[in-house]
C-alpha positions in Angstrom: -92.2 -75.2 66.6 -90.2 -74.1 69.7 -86.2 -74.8 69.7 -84.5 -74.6 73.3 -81.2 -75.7 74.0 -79.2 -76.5 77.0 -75.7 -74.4 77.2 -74.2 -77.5 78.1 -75.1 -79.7 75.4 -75.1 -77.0 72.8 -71.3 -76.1 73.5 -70.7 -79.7 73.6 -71.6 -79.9 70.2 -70.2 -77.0 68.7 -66.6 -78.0 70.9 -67.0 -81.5 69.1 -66.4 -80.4 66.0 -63.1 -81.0 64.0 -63.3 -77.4 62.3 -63.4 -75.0 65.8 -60.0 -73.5 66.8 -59.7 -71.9 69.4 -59.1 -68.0 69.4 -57.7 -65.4 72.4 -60.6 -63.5 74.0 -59.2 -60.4 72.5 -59.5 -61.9 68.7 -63.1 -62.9 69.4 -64.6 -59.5 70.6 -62.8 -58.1 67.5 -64.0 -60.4 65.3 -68.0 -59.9 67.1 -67.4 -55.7 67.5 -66.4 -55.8 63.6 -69.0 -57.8 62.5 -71.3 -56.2 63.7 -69.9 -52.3 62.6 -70.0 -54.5 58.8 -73.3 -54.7 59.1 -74.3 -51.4 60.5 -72.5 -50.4 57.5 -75.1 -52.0 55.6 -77.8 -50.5 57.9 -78.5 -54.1 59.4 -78.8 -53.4 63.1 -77.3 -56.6 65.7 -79.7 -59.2 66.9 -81.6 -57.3 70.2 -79.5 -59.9 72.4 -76.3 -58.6 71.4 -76.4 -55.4 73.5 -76.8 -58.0 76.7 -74.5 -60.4 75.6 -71.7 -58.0 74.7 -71.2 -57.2 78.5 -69.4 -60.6 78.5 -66.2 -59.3 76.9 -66.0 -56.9 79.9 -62.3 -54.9 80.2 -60.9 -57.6 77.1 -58.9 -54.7 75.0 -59.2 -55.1 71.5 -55.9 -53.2 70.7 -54.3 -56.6 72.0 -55.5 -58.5 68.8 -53.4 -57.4 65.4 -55.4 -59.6 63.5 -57.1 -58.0 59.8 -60.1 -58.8 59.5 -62.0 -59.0 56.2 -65.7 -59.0 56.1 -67.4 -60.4 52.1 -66.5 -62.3 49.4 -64.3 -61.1 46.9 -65.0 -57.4 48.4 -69.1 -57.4 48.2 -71.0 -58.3 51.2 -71.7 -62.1 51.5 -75.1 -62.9 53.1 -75.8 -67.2 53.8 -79.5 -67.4 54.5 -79.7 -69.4 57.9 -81.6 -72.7 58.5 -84.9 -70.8 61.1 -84.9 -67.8 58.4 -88.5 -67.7 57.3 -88.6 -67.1 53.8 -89.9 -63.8 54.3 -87.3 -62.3 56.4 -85.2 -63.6 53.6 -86.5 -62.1 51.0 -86.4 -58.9 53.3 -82.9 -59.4 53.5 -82.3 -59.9 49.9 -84.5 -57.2 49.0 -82.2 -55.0 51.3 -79.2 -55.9 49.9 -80.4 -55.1 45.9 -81.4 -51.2 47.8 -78.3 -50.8 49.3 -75.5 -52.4 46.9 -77.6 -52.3 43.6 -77.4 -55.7 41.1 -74.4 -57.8 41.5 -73.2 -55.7 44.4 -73.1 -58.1 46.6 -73.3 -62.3 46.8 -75.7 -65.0 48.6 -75.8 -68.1 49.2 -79.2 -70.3 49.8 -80.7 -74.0 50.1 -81.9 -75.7 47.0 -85.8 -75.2 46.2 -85.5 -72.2 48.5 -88.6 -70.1 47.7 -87.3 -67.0 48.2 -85.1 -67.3 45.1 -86.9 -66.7 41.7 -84.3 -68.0 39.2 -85.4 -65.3 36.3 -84.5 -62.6 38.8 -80.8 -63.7 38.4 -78.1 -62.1 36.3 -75.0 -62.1 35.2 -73.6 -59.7 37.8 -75.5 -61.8 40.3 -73.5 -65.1 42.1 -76.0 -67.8 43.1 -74.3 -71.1 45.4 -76.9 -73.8 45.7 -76.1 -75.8 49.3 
């Protein structure tokens, strides 16, 4: 199945939300330019549109935004599985994660009945959220 949306009616929806606040343009390439240095960190490389979309931010100056920014839960990395993640690439994911921070180095979160999550792999050191 094919998903397109219309810029229009997808802002819409995400503006129509009660949670969104709106940030400065400075705070929101910070937050984007961090997030992705996190996860390069991790040796998970941006989505191949980012290099094309990043050109929005154009002369916005980062050094304007004092905000910290914390990337995790409770210091570990923190992956949520997304909703058009095929099981596979989530298992990839996972599996990447175990390499690269060992057993309970880091947390997840992911649907119930989620097939990628075999419930005798879990332990102790390992948080499970069921959504």
């Amino acid at each position: 199945m094919r998903i397109l949306f219309e810029p229009g009616i997808l802002l819409g929806r995400i503006q129509g939300r009660d949670d969104t606040v709106p940030v400065e343009a400075e705070y929101a390439r910070k937050l984007i330019e961090r997030a992705v240095e996190y996860a390069a960190g991790l040796r998970f490389k941006p989505h191949k549109d980012y290099f094309k979309a990043k050109v929005i931010f154009g002369a916005i100056d980062t050094a304007l935004c004092d905000a910290t920014l914390e990337f995790g839960r409770d210091g570990k990395p923190f992956y949520c599985s997304g909703p058009y993640e095929s099981p596979e690439k989530r298992r990839q994911i996972l599996d990447a994660l175990k390499i690269r921070c060992g057993p309970g180095g880091f947390h997840f979160m992911t649907g119930i009945g989620d097939p990628v999550f075999d419930e005798d792999e879990a332990d102790e050191d390992t948080d499970i959220f069921e959504v």
